[in-house]
VOKE-161814 format. One record per atom (N, C-alpha, C): residue number from 0; residue in three letters; atom name; x, y, z. Coordinates in nm, 3 decimals, m for minus. Example, Ala and Ser with C-alpha at 12.3 -4.5 7.8 and 13.67 -1.06 7.14 Angstrom:
2
<atom 0; ALA; N; <1.319; m0.569; 0.780>> <atom 0; ALA; CA; <1.230; m0.450; 0.780>> <atom 0; ALA; C; <1.320; m0.330; 0.780>> <atom 1; SER; N; <1.285; m0.225; 0.708>> <atom 1; SER; CA; <1.367; m0.106; 0.714>> <atom 1; SER; C; <1.290; 0.003; 0.787>> 
END
This chain:
72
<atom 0; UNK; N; <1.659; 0.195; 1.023>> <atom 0; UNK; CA; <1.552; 0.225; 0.928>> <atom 0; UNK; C; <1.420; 0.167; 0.980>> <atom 1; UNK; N; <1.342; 0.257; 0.973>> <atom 1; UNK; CA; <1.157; 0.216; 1.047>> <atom 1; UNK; C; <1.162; 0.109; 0.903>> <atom 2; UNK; N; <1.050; 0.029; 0.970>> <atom 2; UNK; CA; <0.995; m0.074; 0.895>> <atom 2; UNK; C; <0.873; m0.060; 0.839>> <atom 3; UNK; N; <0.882; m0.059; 0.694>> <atom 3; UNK; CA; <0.732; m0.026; 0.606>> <atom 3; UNK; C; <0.625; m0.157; 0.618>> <atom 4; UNK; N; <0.516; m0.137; 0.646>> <atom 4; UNK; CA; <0.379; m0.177; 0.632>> <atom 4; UNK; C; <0.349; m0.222; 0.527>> <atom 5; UNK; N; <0.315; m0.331; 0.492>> <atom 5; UNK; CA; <0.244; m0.341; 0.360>> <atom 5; UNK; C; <0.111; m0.393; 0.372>> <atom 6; UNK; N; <0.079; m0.457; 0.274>> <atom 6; UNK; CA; <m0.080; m0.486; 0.247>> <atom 6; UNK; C; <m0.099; m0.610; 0.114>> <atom 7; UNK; N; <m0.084; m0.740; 0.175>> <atom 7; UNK; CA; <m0.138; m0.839; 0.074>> <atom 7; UNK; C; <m0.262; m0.751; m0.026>> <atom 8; UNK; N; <m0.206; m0.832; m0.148>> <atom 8; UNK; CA; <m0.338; m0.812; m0.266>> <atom 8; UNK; C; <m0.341; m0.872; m0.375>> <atom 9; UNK; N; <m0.478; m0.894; m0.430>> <atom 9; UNK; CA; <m0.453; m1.001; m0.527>> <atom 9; UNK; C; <m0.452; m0.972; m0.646>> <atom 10; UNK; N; <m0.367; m0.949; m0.714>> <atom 10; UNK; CA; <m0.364; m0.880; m0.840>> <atom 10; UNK; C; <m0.375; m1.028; m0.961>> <atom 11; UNK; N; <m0.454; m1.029; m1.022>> <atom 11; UNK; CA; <m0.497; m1.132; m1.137>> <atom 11; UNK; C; <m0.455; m1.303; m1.075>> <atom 12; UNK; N; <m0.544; m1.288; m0.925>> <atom 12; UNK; CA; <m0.503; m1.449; m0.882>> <atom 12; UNK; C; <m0.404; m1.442; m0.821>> <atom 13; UNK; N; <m0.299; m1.364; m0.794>> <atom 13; UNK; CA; <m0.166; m1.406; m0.771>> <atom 13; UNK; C; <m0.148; m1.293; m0.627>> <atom 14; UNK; N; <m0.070; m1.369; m0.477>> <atom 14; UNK; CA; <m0.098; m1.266; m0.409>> <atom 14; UNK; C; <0.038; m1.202; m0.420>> <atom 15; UNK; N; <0.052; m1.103; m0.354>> <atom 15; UNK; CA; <0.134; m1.049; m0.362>> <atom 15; UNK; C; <0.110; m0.904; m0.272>> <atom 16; UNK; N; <0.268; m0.864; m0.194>> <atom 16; UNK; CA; <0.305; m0.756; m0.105>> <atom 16; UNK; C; <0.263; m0.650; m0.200>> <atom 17; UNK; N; <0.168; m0.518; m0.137>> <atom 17; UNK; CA; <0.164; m0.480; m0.229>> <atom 17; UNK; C; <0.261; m0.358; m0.261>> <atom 18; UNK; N; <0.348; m0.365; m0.198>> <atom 18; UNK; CA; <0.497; m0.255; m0.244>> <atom 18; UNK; C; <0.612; m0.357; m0.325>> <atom 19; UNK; N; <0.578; m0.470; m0.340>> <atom 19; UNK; CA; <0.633; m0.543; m0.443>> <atom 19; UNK; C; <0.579; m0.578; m0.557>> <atom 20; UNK; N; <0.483; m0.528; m0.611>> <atom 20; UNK; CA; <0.392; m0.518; m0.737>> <atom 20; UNK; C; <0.513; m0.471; m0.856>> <atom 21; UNK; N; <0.457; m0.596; m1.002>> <atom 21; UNK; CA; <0.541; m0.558; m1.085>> <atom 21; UNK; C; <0.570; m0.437; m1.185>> <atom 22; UNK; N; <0.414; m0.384; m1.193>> <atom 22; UNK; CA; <0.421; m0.269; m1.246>> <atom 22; UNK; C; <0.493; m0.096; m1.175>> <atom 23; UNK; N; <0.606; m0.051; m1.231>> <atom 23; UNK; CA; <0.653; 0.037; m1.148>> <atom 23; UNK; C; <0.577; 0.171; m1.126>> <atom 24; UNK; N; <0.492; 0.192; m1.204>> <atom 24; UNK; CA; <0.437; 0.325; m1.223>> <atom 24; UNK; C; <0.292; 0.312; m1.099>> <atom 25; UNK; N; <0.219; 0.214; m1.101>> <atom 25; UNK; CA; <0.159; 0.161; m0.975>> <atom 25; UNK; C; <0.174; 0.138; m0.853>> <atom 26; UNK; N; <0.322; 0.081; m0.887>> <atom 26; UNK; CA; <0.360; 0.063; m0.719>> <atom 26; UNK; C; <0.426; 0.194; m0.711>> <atom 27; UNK; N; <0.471; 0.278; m0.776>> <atom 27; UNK; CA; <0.558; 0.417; m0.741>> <atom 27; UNK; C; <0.422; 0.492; m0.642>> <atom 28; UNK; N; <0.331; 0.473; m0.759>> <atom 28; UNK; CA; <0.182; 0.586; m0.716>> <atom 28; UNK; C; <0.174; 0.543; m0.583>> <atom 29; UNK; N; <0.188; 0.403; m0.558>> <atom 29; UNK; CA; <0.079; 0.384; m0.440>> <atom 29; UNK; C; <0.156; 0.393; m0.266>> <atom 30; UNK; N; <0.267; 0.397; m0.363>> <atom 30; UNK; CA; <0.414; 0.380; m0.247>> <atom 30; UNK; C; <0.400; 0.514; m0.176>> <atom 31; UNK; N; <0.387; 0.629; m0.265>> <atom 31; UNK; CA; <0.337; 0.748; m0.255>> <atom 31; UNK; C; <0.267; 0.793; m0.131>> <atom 32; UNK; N; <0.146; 0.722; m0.207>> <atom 32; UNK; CA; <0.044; 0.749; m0.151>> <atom 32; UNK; C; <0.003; 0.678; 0.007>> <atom 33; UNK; N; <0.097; 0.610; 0.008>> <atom 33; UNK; CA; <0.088; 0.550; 0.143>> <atom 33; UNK; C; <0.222; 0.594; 0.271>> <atom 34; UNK; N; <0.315; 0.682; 0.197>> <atom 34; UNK; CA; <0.406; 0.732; 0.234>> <atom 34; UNK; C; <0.360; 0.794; 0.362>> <atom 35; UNK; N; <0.397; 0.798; 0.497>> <atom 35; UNK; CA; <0.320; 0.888; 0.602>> <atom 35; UNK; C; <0.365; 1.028; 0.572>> <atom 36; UNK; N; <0.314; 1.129; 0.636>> <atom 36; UNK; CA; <0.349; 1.264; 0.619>> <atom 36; UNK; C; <0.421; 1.295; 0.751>> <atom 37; UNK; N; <0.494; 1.397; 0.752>> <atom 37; UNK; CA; <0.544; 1.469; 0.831>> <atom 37; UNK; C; <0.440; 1.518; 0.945>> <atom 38; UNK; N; <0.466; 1.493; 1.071>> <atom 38; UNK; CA; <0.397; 1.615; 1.142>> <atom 38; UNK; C; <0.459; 1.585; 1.303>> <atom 39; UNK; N; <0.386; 1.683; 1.377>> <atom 39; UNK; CA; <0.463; 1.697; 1.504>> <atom 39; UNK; C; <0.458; 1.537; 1.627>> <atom 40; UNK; N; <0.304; 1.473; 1.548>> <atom 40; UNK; CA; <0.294; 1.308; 1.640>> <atom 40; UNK; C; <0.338; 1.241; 1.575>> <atom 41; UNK; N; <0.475; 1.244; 1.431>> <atom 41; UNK; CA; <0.507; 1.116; 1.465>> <atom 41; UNK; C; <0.471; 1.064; 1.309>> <atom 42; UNK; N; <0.407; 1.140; 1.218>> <atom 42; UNK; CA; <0.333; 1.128; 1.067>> <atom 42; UNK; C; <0.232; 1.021; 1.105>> <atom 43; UNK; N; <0.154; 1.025; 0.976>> <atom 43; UNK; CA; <0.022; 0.927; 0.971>> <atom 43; UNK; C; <0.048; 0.775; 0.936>> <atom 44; UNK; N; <m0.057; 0.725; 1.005>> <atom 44; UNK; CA; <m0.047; 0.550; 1.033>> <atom 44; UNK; C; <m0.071; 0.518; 0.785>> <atom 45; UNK; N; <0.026; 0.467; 0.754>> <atom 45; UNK; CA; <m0.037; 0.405; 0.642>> <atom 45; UNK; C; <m0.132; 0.377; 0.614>> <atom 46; UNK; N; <m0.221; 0.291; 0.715>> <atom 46; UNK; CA; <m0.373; 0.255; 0.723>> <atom 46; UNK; C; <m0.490; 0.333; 0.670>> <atom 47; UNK; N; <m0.438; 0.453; 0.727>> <atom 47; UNK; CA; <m0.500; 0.574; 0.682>> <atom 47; UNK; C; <m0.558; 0.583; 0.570>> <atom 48; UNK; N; <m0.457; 0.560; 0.490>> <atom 48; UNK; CA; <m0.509; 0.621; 0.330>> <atom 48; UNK; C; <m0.574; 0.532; 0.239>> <atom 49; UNK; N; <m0.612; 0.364; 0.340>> <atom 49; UNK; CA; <m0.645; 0.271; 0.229>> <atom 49; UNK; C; <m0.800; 0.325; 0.179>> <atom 50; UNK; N; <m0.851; 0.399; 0.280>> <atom 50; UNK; CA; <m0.976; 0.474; 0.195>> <atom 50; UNK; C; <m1.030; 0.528; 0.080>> <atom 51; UNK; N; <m0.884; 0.612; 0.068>> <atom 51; UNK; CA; <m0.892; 0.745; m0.008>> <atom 51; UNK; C; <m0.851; 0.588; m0.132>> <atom 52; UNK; N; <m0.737; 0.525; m0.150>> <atom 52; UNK; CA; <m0.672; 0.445; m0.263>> <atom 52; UNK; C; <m0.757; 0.345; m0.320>> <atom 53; UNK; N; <m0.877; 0.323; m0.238>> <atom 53; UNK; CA; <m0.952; 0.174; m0.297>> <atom 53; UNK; C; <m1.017; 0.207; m0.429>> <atom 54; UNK; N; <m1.114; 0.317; m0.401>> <atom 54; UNK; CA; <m1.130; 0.284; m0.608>> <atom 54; UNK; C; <m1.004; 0.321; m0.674>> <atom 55; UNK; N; <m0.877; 0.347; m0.688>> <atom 55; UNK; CA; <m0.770; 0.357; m0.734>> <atom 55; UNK; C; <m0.751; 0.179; m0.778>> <atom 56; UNK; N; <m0.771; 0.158; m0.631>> <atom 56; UNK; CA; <m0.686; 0.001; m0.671>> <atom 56; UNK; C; <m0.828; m0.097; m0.714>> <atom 57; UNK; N; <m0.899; m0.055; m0.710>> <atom 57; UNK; CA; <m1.035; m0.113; m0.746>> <atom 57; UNK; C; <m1.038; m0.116; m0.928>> <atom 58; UNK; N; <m0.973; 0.011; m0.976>> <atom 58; UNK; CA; <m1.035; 0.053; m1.082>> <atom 58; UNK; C; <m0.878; m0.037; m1.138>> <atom 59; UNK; N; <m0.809; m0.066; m1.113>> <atom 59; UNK; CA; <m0.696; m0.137; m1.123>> <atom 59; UNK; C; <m0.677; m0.335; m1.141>> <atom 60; UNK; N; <m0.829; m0.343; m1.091>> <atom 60; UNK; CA; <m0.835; m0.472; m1.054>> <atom 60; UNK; C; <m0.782; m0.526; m0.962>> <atom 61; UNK; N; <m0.731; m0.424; m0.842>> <atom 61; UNK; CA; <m0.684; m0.499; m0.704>> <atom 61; UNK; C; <m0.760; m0.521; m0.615>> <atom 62; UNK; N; <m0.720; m0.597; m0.527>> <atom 62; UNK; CA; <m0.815; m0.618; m0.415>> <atom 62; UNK; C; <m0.704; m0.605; m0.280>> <atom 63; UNK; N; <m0.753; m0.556; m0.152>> <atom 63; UNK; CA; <m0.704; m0.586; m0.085>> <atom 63; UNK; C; <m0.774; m0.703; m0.031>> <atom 64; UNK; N; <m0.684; m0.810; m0.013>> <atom 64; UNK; CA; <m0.696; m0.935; 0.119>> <atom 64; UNK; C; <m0.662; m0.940; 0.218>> <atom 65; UNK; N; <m0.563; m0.887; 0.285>> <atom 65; UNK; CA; <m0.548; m0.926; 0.427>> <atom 65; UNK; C; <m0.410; m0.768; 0.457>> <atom 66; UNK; N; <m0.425; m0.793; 0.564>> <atom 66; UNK; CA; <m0.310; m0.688; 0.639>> <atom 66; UNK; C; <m0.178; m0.768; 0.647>> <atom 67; UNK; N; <m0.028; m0.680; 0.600>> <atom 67; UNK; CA; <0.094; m0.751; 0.599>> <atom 67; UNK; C; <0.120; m0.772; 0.747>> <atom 68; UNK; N; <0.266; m0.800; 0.736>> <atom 68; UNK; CA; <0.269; m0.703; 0.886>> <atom 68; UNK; C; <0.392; m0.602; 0.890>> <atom 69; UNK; N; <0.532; m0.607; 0.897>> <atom 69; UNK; CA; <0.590; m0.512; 0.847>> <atom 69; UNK; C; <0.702; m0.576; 0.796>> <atom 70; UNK; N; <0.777; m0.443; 0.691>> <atom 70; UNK; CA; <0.891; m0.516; 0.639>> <atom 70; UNK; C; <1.038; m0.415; 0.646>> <atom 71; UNK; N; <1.094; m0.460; 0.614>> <atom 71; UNK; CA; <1.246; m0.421; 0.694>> <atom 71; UNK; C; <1.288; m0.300; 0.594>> 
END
C-alpha cells in the first residue's frame, strides 16, 4: 500500500495530522479532495490541491502549519 501524505494543522490550538481530524464529515471532504486522480503519469501530487482547499479550511478555522511527511 502507497503511503498517504498528510499535512499538520492547527485546528483550535491543537495540532494535529490532518487526515486524523475528529470531525468525520471534514476529514471525509478533505480526504477527498486530496485523493490523487487517475492518469497515465502516475495521478496528481496531493500538494496540488492545497490551493484550491485553503479558503475551505480557512473558512473552517484551519490553518495549515507545516508539511507531514508520509504515513503508512
Amino acid at each position: 500500500m502507497k503511503p498517504t501524505r498528510f499535512y499538520w494543522i492547527d485546528i483550535d490550538g491543537r495540532k494535529s495530522p490532518l487526515f486524523e481530524t475528529t470531525d468525520e464529515a471534514r476529514r471525509n471532504a478533505v480526504a477527498r479532495a486530496f485523493t490523487p486522480r487517475k492518469s497515465g503519469r502516475g495521478g496528481a501530487d496531493p500538494r496540488d490541491h492545497v490551493a484550491t482547499l485553503w479558503p475551505l479550511l480557512e473558512e473552517w478555522g484551519w490553518r495549515i502549519i507545516a508539511r507531514g511527511g508520509v504515513r503508512p
